[in-house]
C-alpha positions in Angstrom: -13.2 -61.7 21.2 -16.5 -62.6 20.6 -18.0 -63.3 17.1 -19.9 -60.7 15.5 -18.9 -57.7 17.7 -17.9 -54.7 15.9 -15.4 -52.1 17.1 -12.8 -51.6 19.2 -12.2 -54.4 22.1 -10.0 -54.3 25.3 -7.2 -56.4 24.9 -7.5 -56.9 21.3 -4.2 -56.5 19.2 -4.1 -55.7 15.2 -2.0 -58.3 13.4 1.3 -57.0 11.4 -0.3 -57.9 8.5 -3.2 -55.9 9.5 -0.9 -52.5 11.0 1.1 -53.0 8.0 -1.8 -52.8 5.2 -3.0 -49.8 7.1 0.3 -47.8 7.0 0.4 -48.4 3.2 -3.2 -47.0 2.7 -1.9 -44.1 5.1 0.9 -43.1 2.6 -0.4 -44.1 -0.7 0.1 -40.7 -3.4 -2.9 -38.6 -3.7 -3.1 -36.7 -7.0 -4.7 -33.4 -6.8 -5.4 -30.2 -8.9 -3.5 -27.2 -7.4 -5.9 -24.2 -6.9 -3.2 -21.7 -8.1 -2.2 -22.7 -11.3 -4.4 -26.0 -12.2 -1.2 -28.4 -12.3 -1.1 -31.7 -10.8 0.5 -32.5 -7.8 1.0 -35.0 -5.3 0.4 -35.5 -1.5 -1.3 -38.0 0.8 -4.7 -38.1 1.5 -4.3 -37.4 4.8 -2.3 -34.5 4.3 -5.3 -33.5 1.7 -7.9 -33.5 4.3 -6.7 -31.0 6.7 -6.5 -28.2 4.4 -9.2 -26.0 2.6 -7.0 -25.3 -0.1 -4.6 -27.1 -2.2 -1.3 -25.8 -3.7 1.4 -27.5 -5.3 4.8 -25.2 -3.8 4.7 -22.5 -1.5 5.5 -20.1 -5.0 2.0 -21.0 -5.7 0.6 -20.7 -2.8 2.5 -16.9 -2.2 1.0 -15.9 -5.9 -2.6 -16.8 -5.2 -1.8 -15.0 -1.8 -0.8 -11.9 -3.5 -2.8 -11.7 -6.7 -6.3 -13.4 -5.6 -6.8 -13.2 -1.5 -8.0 -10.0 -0.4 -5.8 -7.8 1.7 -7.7 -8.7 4.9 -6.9 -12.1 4.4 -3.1 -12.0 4.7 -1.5 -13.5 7.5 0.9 -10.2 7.8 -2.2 -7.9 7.1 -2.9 -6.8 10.9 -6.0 -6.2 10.4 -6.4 -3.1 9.1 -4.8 -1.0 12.0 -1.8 1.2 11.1 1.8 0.3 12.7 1.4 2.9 15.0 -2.2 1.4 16.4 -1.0 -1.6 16.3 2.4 -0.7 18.3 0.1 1.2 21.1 -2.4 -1.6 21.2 1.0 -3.9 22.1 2.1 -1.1 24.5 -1.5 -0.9 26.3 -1.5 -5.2 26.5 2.0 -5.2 27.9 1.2 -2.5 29.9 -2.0 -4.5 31.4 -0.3 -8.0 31.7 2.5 -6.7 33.9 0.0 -4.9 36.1 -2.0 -7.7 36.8 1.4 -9.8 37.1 2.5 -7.0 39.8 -1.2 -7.8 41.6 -2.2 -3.9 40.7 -5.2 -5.5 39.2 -7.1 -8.7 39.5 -8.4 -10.9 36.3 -12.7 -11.1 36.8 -15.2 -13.0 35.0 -17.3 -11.9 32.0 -19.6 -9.1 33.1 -22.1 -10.7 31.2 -22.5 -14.3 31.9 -19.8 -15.2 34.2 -17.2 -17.3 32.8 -13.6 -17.1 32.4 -13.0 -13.4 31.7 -10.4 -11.6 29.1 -9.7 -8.2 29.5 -11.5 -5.8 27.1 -9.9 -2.0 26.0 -12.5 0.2 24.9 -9.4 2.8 24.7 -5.8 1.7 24.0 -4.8 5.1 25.8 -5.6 4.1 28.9 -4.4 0.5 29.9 -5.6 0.3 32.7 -9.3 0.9 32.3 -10.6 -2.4 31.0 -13.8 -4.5 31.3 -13.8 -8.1 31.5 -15.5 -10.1 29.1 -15.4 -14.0 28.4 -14.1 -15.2 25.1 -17.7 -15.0 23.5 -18.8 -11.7 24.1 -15.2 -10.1 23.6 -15.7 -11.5 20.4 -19.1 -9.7 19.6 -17.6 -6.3 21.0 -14.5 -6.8 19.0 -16.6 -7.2 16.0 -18.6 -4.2 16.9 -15.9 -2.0 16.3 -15.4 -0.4 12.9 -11.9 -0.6 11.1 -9.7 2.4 11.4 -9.0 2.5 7.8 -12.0 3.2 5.6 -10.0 3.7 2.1 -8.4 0.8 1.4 -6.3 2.3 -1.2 -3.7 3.5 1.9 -2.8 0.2 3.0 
């Protein structure tokens, strides 16, 4: 390897003392402050990075779940559809993936741009009728749509 070059080189082989000093930095204990109840806890830095919040136990994390995130948040939530939406919305899906698995319909590209196209229900009761949309502007039409529920207090 040439003196003075920087960065990775072809053919060019860490020593063990090397590989070994970087495994220890990998797994040396990083304290932090859980966001729940303020105690300190212990993880690796790594393990620290990847996450936007910081909990000591899954108990803490399940209480700041239920006291402090809002409903909407929750992994379980379903966002805001009742289960019987929710069941016909799997119902009209199903109903669409078979047909186009049974070559009654074909997939298309986005109506708007032409890309990759996912289909799009403007009416869960008829699954069949879709438009096809690429992952972008089903996005923006999804968001368009208001949430069935508009009290809160009968979720």
């Amino acid at each position: 390897m040439p003196k003075g070059s920087k960065g990775f080189q072809r053919g060019h082989e860490t020593s063990v003392e090397t590989r070994r000093k970087i495994g220890d930095a990998n797994r040396r204990p990083f304290p932090f402050i859980c966001d729940y109840c303020g105690e300190q806890a212990i993880t690796t830095l790594a393990v620290y990075k990847k996450k936007n919040r910081h909990f000591c136990s899954m108990l803490c994390y399940a209480a700041f779940q239920k006291e402090l995130l809002p409903k909407e948040e929750h992994n379980a939530f379903g966002h805001g559809n009742t289960p019987e939406e929710r069941k016909k919305r799997y119902w009209c899906r199903s109903t669409l993936n078979h047909a186009v698995r049974d070559g009654l319909i074909t997939k298309r590209d986005c109506e708007i741009c032409g890309r990759k196209g996912q289909a799009h229900h403007d009416d869960y009761n008829k699954p069949l009728d879709v438009r096809w949309l690429c992952f972008y502007h089903h996005r923006k039409e999804v968001h368009k749509q208001k949430p069935i529920y508009e009290n809160k207090d009968l979720l």
